[in-house]
N, C-alpha and C positions, 0 to 999 in steps of 0.2 A: 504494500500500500504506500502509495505517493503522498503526502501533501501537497499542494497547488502553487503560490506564491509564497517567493522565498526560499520553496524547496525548488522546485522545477523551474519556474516561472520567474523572470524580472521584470516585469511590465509594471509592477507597483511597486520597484524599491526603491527604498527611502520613504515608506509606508510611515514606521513609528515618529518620524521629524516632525511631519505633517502631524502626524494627532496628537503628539505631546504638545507642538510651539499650538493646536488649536486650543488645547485643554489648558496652557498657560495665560489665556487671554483670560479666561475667568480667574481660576486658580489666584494668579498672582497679585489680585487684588484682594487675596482673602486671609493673607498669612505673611509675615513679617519675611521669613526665609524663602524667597523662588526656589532655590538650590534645591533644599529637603521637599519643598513641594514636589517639583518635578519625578527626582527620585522615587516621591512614593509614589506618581502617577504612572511613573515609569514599571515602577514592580507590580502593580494588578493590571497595565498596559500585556504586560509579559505573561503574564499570568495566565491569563486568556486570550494570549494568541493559539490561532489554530482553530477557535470558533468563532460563532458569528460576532461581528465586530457588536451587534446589539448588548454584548455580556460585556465588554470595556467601557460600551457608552453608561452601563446601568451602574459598574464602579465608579466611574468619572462623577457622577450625579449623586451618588451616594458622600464621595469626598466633597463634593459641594456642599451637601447637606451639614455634613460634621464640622465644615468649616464656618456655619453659619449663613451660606447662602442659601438662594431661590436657585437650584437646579431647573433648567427647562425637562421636558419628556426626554426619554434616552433614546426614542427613537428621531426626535428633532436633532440633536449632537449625532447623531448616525447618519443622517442625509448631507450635514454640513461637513459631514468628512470625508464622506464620497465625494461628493460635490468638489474640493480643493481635489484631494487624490484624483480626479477624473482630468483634471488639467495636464498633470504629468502621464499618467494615462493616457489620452487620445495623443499626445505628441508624439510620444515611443511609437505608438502605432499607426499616427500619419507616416514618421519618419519609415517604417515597415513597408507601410502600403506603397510607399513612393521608389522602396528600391533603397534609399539611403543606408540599410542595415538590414542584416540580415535574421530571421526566425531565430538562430541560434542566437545571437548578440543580445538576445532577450531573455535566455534561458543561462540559468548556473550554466557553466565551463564541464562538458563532459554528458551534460542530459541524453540526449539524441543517441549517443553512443551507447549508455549504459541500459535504455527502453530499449534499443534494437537487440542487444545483445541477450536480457533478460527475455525477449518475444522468441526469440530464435532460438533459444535454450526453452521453450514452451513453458515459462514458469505463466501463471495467470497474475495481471497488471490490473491493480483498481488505483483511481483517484479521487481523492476526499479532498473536499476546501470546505472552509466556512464563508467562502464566498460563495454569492447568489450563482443556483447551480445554471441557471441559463447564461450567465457571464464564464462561468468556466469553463463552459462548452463553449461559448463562441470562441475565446481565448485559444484554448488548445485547439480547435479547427486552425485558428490564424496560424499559429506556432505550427502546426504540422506536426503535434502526436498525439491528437485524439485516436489514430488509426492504432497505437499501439494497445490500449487501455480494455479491457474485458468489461467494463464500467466505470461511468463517471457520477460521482457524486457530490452537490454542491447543497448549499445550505438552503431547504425550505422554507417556505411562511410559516410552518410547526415547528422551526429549529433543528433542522438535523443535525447528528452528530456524529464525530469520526466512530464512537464504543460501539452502536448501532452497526456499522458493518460490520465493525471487528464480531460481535457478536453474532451476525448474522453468519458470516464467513465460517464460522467454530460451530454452530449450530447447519449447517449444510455438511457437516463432514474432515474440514480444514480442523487437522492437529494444533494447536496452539504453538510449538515449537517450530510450524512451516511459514507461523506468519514475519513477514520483516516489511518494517516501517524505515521509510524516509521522512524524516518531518524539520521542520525549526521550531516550531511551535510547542510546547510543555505537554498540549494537550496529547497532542498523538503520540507522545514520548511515553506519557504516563497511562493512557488507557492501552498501549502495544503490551506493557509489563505488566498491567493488572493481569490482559487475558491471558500470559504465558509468554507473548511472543518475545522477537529478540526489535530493539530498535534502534538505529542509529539517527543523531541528531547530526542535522547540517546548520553549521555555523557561520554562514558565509559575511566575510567582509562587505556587505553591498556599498556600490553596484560593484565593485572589480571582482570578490567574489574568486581570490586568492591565497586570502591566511583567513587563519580562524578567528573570528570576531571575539574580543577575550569574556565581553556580558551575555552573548550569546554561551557562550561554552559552558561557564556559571551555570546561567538558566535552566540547558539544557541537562547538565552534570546532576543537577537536583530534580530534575524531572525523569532520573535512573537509566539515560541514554547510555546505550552498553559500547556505543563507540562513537565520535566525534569527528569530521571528516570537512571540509570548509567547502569543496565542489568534488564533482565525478571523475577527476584524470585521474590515470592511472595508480599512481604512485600514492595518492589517499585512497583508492576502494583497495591495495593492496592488502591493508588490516581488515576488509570485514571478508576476503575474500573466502573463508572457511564456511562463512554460512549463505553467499550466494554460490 
């Protein structure tokens, strides 16, 4: 199982910038320290990466409250952060459409290569975002590896969640010990290891998406990821090589 953006996907990096410098617009009116604010916006920002961004809008508004302010709804902070995020978004994918860069140039360092290699070895390929799943379908059609994927799954109006497949996948049959997660996100780190599987967390520097980002690694490290890898070239999937 994939994660979407961040794992695979670049088309929204530099995601957390955007939501933190939006949640400081409030925030830092509320508290004598921006620094410590941020930080903590930052650590339940992380927290619930991996699902739907409505769970970070709902902590966001919850630290407002503590801090003494009027929180707006969490789903009104959830439009205005697509919204900013949708700027850097359609650029990357003008600049796509136009020839200027290429599908890969979008995707971590090694993607393409390591889905073909996984396809042609017949392992079975799912993909889970907590992004809206008709945005992750269109996405991966653009990027050219929806073709590799057994199923795609993106976050519904009921909140879907990555445990849901894992769960489903283990109730069809799949051993616990045959599942392996790609993620950045805490979530699919820690529901891989609740159900048994093995998972590796990707750390990547974005965008270059070359060493390992050192709060990513943290994050990841506490969320029981059994190996740490920054992108898919060779010489990082060498360590998890025993269990693909």
């Amino acid at each position: 199982m994939f994660d979407f953006d961040g794992t695979l996907a670049m088309i929204r990096a530099g995601w957390m910038p955007v939501m933190l410098d939006m949640m400081m617009e409030t925030l830092a009116d509320l508290g004598p320290d921006p620094a410590a604010l941020r930080a903590e916006a930052e650590d339940y920002v992380a927290r619930f990466t991996g699902k739907d961004t409505l769970y970070q809008m709902e902590a966001f508004a919850g630290h407002v409250r503590a801090l003494g302010g009027k929180p707006r709804p969490a789903a009104e902070y959830k439009a205005e952060f697509i919204e900013r995020l949708d700027d850097e978004r359609n650029a990357r994918i003008e600049s796509l459409n136009r020839g200027a860069i290429r599908a890969d140039d979008l995707m971590v360092p090694g993607s393409r290569v390591l889905l073909e290699n996984l396809r042609a070895a017949g392992i079975r390929i799912f993909l889970a975002s907590g992004t809206a799943h008709e945005v992750v379908r269109e996405e991966a059609k653009l990027l050219d590896i929806e073709r590799y994927f057994e199923g795609i799954h993106g976050s519904a109006p009921t909140r879907f969640t990555k445990r849901e497949l894992l769960d489903h996948l283990v109730s069809t049959g799949i051993a616990p010990t045959e599942i392996l997660t790609f993620g950045d996100g805490r979530v699919e780190i820690e529901d891989t290891r609740e159900v048994g599987g093995v998972a590796v967390g990707v750390a990547s520097d974005e965008p270059e998406c070359v060493e390992v980002d050192p709060k990513k690694r943290v994050w990841l490290a506490r969320a029981g990821a059994d190996y740490i890898i920054p992108n898919y070239l060779e010489e990082n999937l060498l360590q998890v090589v025993g269990v693909l």
